[in-house]
SEKELUM-627244 format. One record per residue: y, z, x of N, C-alpha, C in turn. Coordinates in Angstrom, 3 decimals. Example, Ala and Ser with C-alpha at 12.3 -4.5 7.8 and 13.67 -1.06 7.14 Angstrom:
<atoms>
<atom><n_v>-5.690</n_v><n_w>7.800</n_w><n_u>13.190</n_u><ca_v>-4.500</ca_v><ca_w>7.800</ca_w><ca_u>12.300</ca_u><c_v>-3.300</c_v><c_w>7.800</c_w><c_u>13.200</c_u></atom>
<atom><n_v>-2.250</n_v><n_w>7.080</n_w><n_u>12.850</n_u><ca_v>-1.060</ca_v><ca_w>7.140</ca_w><ca_u>13.670</ca_u><c_v>0.030</c_v><c_w>7.870</c_w><c_u>12.900</c_u></atom>
</atoms>
This chain:
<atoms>
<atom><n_v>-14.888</n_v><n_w>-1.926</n_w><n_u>23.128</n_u><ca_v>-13.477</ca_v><ca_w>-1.902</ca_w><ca_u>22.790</ca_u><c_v>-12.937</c_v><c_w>-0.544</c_w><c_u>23.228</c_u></atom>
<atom><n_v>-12.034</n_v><n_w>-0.545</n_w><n_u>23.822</n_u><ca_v>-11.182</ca_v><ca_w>0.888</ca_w><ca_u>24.278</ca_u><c_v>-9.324</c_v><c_w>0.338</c_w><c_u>24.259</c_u></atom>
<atom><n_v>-9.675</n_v><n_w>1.574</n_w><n_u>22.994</n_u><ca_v>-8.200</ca_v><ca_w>2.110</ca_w><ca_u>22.775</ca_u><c_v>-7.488</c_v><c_w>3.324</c_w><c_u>23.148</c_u></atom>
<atom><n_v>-6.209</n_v><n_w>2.811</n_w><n_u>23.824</n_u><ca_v>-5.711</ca_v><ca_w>3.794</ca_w><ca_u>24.609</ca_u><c_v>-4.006</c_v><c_w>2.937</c_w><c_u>24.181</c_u></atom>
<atom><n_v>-3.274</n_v><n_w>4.333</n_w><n_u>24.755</n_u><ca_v>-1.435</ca_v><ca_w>4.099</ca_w><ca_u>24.981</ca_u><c_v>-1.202</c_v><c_w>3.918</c_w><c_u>25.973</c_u></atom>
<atom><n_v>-0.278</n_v><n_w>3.670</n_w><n_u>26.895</n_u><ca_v>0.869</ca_v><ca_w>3.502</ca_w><ca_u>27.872</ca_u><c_v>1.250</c_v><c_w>4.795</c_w><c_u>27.865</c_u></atom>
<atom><n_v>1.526</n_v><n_w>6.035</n_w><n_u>26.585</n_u><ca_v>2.369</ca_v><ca_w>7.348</ca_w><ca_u>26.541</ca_u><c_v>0.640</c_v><c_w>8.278</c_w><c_u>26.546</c_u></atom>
<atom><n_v>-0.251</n_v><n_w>8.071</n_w><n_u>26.505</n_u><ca_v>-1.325</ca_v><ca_w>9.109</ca_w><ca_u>26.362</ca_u><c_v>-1.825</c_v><c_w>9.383</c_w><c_u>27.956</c_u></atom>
<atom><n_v>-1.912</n_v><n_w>10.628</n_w><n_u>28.029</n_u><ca_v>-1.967</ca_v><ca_w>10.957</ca_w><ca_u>29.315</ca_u><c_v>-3.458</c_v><c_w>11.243</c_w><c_u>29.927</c_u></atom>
<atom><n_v>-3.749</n_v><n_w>11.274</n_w><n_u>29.066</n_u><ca_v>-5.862</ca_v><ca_w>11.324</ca_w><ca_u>28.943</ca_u><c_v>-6.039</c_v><c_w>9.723</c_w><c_u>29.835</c_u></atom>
<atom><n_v>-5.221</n_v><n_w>8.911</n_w><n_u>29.149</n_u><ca_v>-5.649</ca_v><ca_w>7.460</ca_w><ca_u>29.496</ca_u><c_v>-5.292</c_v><c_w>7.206</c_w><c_u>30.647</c_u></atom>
<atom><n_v>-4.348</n_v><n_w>7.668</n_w><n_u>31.321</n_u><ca_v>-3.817</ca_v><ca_w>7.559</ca_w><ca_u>33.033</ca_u><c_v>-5.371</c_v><c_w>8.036</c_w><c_u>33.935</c_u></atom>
<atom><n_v>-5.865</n_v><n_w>8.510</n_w><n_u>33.484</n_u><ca_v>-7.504</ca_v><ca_w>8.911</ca_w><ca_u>33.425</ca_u><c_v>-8.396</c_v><c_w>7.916</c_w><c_u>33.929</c_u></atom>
<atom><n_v>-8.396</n_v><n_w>7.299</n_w><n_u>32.128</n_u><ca_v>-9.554</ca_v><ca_w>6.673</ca_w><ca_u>32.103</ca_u><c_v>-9.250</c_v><c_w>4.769</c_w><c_u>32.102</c_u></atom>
<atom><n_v>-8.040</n_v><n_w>4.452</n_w><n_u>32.389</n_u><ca_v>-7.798</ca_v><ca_w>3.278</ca_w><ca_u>32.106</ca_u><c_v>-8.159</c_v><c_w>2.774</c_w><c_u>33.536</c_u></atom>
<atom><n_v>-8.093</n_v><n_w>3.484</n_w><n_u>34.413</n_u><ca_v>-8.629</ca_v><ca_w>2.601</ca_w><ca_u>35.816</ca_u><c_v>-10.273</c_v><c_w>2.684</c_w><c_u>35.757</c_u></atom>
<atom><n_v>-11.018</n_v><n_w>3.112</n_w><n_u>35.351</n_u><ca_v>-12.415</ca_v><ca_w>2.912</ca_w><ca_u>35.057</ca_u><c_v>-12.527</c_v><c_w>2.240</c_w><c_u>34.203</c_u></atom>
<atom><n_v>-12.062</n_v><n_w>1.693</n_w><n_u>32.959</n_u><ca_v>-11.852</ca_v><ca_w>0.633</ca_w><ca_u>32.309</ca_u><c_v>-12.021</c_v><c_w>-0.625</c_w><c_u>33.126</c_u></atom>
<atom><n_v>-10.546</n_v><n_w>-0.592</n_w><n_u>33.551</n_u><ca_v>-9.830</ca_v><ca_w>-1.525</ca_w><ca_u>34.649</ca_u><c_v>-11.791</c_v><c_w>-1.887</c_w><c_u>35.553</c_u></atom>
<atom><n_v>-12.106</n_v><n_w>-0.736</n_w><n_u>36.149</n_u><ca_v>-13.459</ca_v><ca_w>-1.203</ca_w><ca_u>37.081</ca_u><c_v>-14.515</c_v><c_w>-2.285</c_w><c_u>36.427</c_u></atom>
<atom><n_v>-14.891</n_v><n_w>-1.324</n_w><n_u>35.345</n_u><ca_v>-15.785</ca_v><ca_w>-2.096</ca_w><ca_u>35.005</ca_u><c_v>-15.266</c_v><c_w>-4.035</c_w><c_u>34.358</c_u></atom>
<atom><n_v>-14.415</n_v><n_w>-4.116</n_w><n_u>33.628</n_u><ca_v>-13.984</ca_v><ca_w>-5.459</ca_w><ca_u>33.593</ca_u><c_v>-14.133</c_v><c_w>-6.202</c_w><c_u>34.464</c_u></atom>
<atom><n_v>-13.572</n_v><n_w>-5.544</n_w><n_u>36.117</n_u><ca_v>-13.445</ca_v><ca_w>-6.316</ca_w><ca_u>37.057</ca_u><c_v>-15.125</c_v><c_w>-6.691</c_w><c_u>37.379</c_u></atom>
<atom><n_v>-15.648</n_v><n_w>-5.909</n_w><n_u>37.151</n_u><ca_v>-17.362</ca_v><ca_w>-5.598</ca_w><ca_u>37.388</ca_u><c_v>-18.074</c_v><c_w>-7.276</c_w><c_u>36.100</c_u></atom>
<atom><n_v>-16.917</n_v><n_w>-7.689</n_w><n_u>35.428</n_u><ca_v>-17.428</ca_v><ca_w>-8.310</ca_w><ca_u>34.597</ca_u><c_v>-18.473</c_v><c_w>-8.014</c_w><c_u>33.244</c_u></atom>
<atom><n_v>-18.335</n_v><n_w>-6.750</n_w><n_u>33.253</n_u><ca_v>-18.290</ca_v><ca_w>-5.974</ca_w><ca_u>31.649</ca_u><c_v>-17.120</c_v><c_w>-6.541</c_w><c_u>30.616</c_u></atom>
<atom><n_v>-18.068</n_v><n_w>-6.978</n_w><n_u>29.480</n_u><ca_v>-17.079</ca_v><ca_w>-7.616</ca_w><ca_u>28.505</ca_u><c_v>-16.058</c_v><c_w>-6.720</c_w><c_u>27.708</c_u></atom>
<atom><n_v>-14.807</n_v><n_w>-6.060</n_w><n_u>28.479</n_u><ca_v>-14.149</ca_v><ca_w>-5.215</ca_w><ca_u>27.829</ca_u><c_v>-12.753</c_v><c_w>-5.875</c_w><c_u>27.311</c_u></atom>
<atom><n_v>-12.651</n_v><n_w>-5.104</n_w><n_u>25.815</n_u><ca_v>-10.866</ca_v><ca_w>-5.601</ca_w><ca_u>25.131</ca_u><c_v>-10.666</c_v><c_w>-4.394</c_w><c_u>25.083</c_u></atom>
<atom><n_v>-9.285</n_v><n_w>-4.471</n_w><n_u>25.683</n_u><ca_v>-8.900</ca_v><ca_w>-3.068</ca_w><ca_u>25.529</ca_u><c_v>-7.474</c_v><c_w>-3.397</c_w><c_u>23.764</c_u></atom>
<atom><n_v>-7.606</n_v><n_w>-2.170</n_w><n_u>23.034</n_u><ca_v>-6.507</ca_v><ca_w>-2.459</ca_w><ca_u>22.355</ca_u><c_v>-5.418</c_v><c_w>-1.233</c_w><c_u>22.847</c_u></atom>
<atom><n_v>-4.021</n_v><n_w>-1.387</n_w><n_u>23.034</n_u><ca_v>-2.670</ca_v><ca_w>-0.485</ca_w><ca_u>23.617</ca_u><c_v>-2.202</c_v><c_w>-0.445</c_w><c_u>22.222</c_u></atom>
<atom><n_v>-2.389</n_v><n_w>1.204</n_w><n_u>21.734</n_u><ca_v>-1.346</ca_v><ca_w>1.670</ca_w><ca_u>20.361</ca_u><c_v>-0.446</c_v><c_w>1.961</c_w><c_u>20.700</c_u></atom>
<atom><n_v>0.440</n_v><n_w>1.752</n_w><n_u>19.815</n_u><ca_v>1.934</ca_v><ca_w>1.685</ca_w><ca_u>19.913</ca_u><c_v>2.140</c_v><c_w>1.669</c_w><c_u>21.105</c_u></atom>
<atom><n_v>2.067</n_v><n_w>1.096</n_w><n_u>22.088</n_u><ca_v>2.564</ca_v><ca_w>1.109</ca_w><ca_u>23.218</ca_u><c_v>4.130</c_v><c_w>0.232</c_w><c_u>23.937</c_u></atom>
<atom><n_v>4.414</n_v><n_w>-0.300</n_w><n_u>22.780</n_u><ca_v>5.981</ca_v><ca_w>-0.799</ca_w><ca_u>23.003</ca_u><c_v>5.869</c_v><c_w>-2.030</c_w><c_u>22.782</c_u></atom>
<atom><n_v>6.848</n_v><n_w>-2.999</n_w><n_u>23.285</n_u><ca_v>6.681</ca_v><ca_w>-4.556</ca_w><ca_u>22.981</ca_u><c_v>5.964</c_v><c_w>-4.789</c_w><c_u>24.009</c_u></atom>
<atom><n_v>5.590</n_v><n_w>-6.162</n_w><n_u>24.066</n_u><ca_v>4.723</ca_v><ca_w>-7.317</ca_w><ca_u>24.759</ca_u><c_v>5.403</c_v><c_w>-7.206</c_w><c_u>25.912</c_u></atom>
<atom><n_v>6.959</n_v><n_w>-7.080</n_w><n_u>26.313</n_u><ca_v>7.055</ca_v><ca_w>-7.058</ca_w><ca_u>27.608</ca_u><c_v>7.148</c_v><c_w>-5.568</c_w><c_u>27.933</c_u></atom>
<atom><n_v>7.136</n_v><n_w>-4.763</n_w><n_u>27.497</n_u><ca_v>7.086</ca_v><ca_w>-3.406</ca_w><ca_u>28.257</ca_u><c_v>5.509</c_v><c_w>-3.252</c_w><c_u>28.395</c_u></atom>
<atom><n_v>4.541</n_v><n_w>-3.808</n_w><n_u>27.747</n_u><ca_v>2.892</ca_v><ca_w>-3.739</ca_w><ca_u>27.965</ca_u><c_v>2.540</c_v><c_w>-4.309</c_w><c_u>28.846</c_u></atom>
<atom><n_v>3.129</n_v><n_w>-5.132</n_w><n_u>28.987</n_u><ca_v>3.080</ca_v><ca_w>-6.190</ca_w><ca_u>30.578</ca_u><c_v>3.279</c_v><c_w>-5.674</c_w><c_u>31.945</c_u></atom>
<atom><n_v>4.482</n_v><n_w>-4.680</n_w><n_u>31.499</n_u><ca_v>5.089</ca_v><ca_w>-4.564</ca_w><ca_u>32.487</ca_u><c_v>4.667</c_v><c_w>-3.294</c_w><c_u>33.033</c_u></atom>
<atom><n_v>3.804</n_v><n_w>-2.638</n_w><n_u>32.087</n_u><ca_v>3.010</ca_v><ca_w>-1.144</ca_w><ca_u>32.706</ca_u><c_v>1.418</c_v><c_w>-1.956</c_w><c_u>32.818</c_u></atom>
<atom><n_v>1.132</n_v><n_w>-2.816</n_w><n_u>32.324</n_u><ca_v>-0.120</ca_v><ca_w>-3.499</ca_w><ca_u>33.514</ca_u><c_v>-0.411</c_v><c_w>-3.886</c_w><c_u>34.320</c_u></atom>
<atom><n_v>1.129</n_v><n_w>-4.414</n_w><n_u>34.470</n_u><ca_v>1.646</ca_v><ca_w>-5.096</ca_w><ca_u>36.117</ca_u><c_v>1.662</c_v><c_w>-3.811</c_w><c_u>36.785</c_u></atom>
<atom><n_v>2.680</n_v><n_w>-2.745</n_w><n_u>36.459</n_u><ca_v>2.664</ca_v><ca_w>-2.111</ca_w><ca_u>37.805</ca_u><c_v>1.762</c_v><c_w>-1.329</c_w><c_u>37.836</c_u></atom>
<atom><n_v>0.202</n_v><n_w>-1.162</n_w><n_u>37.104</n_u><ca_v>-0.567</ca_v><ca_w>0.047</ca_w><ca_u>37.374</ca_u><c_v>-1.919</c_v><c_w>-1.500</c_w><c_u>37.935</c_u></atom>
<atom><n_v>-1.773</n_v><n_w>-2.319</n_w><n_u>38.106</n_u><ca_v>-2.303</ca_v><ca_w>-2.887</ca_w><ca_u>38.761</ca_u><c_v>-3.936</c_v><c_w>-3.580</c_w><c_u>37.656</c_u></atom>
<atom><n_v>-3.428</n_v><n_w>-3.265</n_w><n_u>36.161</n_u><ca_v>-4.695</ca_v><ca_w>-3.545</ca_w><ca_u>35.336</ca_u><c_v>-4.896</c_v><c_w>-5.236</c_w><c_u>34.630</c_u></atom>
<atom><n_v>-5.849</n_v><n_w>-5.507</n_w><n_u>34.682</n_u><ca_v>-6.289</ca_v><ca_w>-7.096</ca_w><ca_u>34.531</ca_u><c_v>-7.015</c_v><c_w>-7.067</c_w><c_u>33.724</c_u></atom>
<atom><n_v>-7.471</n_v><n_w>-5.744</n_w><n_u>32.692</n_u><ca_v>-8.354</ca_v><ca_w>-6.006</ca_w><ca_u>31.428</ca_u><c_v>-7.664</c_v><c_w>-6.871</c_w><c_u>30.580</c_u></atom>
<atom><n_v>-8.192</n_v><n_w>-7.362</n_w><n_u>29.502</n_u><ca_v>-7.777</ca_v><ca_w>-8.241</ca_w><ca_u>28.121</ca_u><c_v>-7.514</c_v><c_w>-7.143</c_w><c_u>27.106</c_u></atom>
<atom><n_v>-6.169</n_v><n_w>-7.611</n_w><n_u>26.996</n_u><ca_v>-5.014</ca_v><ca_w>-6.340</ca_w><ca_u>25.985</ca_u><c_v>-4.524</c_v><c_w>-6.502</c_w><c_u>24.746</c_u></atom>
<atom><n_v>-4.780</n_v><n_w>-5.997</n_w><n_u>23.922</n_u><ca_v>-4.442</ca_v><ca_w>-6.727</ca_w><ca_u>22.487</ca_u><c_v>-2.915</c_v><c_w>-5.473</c_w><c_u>22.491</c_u></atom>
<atom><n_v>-2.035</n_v><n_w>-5.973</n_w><n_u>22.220</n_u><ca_v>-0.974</ca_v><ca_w>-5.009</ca_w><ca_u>21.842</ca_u><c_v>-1.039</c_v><c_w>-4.534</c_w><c_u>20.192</c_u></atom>
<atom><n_v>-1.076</n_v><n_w>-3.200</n_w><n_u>19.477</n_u><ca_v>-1.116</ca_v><ca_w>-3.197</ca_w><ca_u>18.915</ca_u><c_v>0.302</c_v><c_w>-2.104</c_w><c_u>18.790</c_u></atom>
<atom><n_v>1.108</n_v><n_w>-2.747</n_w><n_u>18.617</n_u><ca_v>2.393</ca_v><ca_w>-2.324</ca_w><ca_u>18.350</ca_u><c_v>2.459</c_v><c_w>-1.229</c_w><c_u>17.173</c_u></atom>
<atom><n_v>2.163</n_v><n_w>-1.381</n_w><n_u>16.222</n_u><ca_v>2.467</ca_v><ca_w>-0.581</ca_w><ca_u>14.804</ca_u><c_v>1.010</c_v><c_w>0.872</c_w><c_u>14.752</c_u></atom>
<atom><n_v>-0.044</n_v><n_w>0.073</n_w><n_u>15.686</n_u><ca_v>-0.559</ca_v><ca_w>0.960</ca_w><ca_u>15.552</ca_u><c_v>-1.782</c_v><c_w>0.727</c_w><c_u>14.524</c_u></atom>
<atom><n_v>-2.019</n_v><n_w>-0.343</n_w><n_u>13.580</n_u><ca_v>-2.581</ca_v><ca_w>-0.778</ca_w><ca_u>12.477</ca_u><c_v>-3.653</c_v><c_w>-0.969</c_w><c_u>12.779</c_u></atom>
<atom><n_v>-4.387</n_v><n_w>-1.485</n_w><n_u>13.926</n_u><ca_v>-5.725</ca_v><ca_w>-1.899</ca_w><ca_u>14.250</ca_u><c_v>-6.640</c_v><c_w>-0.691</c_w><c_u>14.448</c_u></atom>
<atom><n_v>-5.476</n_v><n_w>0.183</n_w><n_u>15.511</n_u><ca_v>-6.128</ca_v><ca_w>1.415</ca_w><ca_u>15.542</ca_u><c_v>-6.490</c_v><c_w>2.367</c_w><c_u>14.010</c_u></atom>
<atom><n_v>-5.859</n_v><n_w>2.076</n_w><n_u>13.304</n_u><ca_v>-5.646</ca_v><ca_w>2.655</ca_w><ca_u>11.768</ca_u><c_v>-6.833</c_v><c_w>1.861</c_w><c_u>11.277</c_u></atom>
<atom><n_v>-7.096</n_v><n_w>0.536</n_w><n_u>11.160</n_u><ca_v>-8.290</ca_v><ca_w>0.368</ca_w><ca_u>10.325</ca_u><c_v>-9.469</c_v><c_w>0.574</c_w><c_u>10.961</c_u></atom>
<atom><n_v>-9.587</n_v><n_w>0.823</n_w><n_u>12.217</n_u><ca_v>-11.103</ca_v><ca_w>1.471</ca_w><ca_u>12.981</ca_u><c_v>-10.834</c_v><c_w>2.868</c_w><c_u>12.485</c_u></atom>
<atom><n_v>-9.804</n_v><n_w>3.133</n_w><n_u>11.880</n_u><ca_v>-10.388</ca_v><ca_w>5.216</ca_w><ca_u>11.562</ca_u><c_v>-9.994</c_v><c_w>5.999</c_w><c_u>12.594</c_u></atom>
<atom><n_v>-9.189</n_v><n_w>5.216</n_w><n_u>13.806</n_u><ca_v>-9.072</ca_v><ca_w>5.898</ca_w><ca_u>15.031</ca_u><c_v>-8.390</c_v><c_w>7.116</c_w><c_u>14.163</c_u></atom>
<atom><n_v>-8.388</n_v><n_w>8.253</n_w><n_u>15.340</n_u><ca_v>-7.835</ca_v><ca_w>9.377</ca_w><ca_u>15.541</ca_u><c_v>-7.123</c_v><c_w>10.100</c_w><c_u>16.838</c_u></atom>
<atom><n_v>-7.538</n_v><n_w>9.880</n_w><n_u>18.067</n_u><ca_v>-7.479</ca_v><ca_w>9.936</ca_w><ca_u>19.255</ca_u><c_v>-7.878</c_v><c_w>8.910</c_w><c_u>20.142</c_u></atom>
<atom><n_v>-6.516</n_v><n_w>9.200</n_w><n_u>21.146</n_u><ca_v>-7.140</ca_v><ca_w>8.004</ca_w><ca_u>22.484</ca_u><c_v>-7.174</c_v><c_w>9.426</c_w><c_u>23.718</c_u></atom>
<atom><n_v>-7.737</n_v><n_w>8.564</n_w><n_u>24.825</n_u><ca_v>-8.522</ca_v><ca_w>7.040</ca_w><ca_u>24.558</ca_u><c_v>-10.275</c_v><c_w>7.450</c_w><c_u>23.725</c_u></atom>
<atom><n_v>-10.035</n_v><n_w>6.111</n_w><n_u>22.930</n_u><ca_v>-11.204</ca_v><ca_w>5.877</ca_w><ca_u>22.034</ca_u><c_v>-11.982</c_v><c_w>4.726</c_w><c_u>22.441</c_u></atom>
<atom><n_v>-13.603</n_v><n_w>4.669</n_w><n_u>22.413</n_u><ca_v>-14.155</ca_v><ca_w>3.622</ca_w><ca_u>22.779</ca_u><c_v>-15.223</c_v><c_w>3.107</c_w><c_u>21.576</c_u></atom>
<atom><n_v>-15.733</n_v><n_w>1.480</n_w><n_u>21.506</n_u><ca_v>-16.614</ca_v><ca_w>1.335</ca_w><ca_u>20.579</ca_u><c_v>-17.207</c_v><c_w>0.424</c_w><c_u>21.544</c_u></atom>
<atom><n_v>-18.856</n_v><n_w>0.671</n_w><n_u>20.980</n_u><ca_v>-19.514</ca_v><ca_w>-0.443</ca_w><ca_u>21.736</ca_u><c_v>-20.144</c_v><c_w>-1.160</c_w><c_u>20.630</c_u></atom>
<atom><n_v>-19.961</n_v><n_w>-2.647</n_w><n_u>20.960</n_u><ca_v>-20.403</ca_v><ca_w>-3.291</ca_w><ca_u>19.705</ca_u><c_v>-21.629</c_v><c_w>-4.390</c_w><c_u>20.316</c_u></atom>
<atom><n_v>-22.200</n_v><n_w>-4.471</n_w><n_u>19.220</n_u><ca_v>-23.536</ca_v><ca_w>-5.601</ca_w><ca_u>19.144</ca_u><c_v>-23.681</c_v><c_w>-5.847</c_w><c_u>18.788</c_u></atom>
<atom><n_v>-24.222</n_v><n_w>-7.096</n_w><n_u>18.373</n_u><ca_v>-24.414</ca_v><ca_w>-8.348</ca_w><ca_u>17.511</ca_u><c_v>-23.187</c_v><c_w>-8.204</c_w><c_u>16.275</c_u></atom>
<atom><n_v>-22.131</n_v><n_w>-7.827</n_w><n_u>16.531</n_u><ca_v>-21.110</ca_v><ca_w>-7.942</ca_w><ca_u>15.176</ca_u><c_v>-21.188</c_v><c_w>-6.536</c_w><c_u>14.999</c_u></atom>
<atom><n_v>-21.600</n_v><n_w>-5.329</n_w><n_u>15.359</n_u><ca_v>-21.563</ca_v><ca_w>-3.877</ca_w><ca_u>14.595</ca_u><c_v>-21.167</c_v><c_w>-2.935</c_w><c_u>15.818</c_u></atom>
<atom><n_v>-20.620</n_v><n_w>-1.813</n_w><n_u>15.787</n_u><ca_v>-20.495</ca_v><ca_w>-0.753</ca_w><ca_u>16.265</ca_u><c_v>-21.851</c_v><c_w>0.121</c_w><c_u>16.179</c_u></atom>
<atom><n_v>-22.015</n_v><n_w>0.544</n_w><n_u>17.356</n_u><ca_v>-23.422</ca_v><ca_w>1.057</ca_w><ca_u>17.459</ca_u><c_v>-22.759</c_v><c_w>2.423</c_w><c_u>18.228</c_u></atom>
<atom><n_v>-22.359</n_v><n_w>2.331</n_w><n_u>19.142</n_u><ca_v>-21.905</ca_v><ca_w>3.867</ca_w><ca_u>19.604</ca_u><c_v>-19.787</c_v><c_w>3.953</c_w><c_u>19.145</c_u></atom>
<atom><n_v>-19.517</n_v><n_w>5.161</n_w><n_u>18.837</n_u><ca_v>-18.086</ca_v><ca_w>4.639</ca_w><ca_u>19.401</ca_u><c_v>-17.624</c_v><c_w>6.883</c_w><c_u>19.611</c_u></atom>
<atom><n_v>-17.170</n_v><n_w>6.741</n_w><n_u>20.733</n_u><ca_v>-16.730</ca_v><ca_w>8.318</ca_w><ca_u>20.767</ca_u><c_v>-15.097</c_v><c_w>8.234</c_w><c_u>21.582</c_u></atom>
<atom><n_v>-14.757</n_v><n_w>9.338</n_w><n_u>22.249</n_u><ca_v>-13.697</ca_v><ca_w>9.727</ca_w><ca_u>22.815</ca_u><c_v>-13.707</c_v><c_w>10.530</c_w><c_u>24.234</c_u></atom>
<atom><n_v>-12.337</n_v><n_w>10.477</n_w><n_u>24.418</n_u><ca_v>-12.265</ca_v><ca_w>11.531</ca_w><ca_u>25.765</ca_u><c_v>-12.434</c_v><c_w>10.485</c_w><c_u>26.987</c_u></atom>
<atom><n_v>-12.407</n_v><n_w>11.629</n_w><n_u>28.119</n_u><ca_v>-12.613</ca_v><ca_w>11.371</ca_w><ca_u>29.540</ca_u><c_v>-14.037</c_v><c_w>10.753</c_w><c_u>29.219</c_u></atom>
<atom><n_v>-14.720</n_v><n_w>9.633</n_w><n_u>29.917</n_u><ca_v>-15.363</ca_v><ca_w>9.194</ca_w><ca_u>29.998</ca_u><c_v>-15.541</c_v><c_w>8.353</c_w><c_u>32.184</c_u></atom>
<atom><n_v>-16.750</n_v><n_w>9.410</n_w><n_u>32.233</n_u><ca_v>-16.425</ca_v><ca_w>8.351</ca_w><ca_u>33.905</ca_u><c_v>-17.261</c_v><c_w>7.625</c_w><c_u>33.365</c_u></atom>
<atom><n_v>-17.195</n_v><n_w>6.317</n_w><n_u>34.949</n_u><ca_v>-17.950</ca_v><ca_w>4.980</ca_w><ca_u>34.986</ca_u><c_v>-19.158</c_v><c_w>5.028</c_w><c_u>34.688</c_u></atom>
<atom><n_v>-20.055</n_v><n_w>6.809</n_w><n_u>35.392</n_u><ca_v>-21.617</ca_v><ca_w>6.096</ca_w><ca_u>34.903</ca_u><c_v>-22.177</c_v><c_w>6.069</c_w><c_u>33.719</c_u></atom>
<atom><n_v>-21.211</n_v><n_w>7.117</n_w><n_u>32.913</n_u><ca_v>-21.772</ca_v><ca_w>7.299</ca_w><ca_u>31.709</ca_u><c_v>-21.344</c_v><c_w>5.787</c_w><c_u>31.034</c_u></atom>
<atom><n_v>-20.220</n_v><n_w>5.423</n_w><n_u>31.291</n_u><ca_v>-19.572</ca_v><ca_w>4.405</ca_w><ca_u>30.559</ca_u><c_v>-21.119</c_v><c_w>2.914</c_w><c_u>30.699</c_u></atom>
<atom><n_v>-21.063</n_v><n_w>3.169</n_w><n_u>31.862</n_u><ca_v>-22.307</ca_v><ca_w>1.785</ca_w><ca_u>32.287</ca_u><c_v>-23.641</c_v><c_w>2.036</c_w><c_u>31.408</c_u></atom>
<atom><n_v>-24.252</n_v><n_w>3.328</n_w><n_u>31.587</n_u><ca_v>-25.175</ca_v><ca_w>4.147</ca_w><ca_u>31.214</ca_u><c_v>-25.279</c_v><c_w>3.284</c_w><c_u>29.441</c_u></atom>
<atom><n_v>-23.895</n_v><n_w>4.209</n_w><n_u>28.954</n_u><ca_v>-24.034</ca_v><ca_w>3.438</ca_w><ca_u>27.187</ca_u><c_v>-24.066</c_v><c_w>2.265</c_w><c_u>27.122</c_u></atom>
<atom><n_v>-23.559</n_v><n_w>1.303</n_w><n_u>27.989</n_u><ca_v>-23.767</ca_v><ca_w>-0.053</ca_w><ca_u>27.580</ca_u><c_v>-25.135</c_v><c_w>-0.444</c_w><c_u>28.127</c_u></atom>
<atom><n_v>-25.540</n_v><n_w>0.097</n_w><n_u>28.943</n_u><ca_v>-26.858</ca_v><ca_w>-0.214</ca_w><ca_u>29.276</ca_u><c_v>-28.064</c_v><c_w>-0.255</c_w><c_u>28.247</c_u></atom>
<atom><n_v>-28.153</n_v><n_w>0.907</n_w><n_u>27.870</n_u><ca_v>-28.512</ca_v><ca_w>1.514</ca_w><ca_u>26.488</ca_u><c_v>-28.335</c_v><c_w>0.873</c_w><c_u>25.616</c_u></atom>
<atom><n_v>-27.242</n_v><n_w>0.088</n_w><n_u>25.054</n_u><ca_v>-27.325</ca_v><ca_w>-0.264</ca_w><ca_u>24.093</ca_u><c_v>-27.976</c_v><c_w>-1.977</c_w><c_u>23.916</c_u></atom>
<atom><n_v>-28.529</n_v><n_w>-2.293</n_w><n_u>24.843</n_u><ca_v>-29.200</ca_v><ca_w>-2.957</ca_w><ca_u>25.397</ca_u><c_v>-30.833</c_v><c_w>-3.402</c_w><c_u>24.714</c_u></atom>
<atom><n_v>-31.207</n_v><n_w>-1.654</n_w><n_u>25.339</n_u><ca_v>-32.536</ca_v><ca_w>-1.346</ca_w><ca_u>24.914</ca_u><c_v>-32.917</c_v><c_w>-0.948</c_w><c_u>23.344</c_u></atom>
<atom><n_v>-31.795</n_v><n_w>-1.047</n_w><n_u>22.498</n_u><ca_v>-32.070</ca_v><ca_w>-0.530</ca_w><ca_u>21.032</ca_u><c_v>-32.372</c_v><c_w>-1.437</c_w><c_u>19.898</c_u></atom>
</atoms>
């Protein structure tokens, strides 16, 4: 799971390595805090060219009951649990690397 904004500038970053790996067929949801209505979320996925699966979280609430604090934020989950979840710039290999990993545990 990776949570990120439309207004966070860290995420202009890391949302096209996101964007990769999905396309790579890595099972990623991304959730967008406060990032505006359904058509302004659309309409900055359309033009930055992203095809991940987007939960809009308008109010911000989803991010609030994970404890978030900062984006972009990531969790990797297994069998039903969060096993890793951190922050920041994150490139692709590390990103592959943890899910790989979490594999072997």
């Amino acid at each position: 799971v990776y949570f990120w904004g439309t207004w966070c500038s860290v995420c202009s970053f890391t949302s096209p390595t996101i964007n990769k790996l999905a396309a790579d067929n890595y099972p990623v949801v991304t959730v967008a805090v406060q990032s505006g209505s359904n058509q302004e979320l659309h309409g900055y996925l359309d033009q930055h060219q992203f095809d991940f699966t987007t939960i809009n979280d308008q109010q911000g609430d989803i991010f609030a009951d994970w404890q978030g604090q900062v984006t972009p934020s990531y969790a990797i989950i297994k069998d039903g649990n969060m096993v890793q979840g951190f922050t920041g710039i994150q490139p692709a290999w590390v990103l592959r690397l943890r899910l790989g990993l979490v594999n072997f545990s």
